[in-house]
C-alpha positions as CSV (number, residue, x, y, z in Angstrom):
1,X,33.7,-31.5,27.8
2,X,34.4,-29.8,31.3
3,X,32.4,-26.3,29.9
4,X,29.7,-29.0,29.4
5,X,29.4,-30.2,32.7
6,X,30.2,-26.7,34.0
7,X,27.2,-25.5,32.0
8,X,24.8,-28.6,33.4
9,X,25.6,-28.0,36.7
10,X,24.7,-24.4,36.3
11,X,21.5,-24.7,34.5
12,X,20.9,-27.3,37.6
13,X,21.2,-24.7,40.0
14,X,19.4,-22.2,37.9
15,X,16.2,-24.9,37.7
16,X,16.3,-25.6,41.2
17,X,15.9,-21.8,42.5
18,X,13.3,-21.5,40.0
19,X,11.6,-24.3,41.3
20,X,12.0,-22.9,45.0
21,X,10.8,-19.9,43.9
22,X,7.5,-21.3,42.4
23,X,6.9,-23.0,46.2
24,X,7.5,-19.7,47.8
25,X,4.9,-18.3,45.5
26,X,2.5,-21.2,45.9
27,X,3.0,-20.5,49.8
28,X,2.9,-16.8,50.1
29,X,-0.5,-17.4,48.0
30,X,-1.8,-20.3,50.6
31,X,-0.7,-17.5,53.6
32,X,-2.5,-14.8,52.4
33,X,-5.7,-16.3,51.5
34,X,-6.0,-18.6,54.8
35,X,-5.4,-14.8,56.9
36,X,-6.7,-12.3,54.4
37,X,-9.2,-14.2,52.5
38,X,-9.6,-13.8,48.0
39,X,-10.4,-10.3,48.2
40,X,-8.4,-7.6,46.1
41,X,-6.5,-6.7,49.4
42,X,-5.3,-10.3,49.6
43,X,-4.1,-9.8,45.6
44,X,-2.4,-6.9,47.0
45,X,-0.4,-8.2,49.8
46,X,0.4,-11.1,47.4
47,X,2.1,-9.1,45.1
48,X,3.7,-7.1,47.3
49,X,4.9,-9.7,49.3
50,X,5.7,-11.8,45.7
51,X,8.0,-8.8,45.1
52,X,9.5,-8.8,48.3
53,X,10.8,-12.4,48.4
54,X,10.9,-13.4,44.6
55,X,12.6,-10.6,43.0
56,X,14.1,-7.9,45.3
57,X,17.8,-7.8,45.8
58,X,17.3,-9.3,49.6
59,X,15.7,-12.3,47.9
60,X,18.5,-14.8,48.4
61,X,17.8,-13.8,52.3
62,X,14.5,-14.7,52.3
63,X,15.1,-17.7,49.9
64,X,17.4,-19.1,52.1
65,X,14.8,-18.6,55.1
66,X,12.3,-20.2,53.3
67,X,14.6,-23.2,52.7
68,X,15.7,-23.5,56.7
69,X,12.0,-23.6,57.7
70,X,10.8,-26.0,55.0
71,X,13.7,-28.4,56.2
72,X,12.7,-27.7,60.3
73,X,9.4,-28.2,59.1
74,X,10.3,-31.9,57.8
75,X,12.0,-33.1,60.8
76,X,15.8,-31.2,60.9
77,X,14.6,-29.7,63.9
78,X,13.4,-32.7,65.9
79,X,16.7,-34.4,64.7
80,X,18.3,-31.8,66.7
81,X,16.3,-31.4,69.4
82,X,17.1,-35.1,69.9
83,X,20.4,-34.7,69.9
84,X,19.9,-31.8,72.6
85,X,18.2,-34.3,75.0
86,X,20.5,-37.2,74.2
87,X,23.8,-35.4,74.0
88,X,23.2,-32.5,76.8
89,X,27.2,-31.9,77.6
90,X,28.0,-31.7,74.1
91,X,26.0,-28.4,73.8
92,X,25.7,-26.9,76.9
93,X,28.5,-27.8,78.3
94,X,26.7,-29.0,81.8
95,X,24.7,-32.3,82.7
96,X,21.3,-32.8,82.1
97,X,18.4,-31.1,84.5
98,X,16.2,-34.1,83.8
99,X,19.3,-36.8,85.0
100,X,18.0,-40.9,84.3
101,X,14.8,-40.2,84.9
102,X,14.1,-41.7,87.9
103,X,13.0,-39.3,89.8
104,X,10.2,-38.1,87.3
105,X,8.7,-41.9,87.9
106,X,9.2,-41.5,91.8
107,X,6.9,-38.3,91.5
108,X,4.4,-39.8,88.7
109,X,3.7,-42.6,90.8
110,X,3.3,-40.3,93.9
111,X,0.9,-38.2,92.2
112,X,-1.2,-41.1,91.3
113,X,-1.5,-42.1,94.9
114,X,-2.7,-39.1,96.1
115,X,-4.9,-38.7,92.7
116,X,-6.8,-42.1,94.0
117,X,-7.2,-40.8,97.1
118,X,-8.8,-38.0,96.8
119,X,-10.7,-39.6,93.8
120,X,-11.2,-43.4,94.0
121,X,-12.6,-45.2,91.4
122,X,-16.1,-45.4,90.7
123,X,-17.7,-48.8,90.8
124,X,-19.8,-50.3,87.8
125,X,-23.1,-50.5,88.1
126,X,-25.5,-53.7,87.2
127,X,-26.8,-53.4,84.1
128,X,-30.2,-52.8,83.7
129,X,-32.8,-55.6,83.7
């Protein structure tokens, strides 16, 4: 029973980095063509770079790249730069340059005086008869 699940959980893995090596096939493709256009130096540089990242020994470098970026790409990176803006001391190790804010609303609504001023607002014409 255990060599079972063993086995499962292995062929798991195995499907799963074949699956994420279809998608980093499907996206080398979608690179190339939108830079190089369908020409047979485009089927070149797809190959080569196919090569590269699907089936050289540094492949589990670039696979793992290719998985970091796909998760910053869906949101892992505005999750954390949240937490940088949120949580300033816990990384840095200083307070925050930008403080409560206050002072950016002080200097907004300063700027928007002398924005008037220098500009006031057009009036409306009558409409035509």
């Amino acid at each position: 029973m255990l060599d079972f699940v063993a086995f499962s959980l292995f062929e798991f893995g195995n499907d799963m980095i074949f699956v994420l090596k279809i998608f980093m096939l499907l996206t080398i493709i979608s690179f190339v063509w939108q830079h190089l256009g369908k020409g047979p130096i485009a089927i070149v540089v797809i190959a080569g770079l196919a090569y590269l990242m699907l089936m050289s020994p540094f492949a589990w470098f670039f696979e793992s790249t290719y998985i970091l970026m796909t998760l910053l790409m869906f949101g892992i990176g505005g999750v954390l730069i949240d937490f940088v803006f949120a949580f300033p001391g816990i990384g840095a190790g200083m307070e925050s340059q930008v403080g409560s804010g206050k002072d950016l609303a002080e200097r907004s609504g300063k700027f928007a005086e002398g924005r008037e001023r220098m500009h006031p607002p057009k009036t409306r014409l009558p409409p035509p008869i």
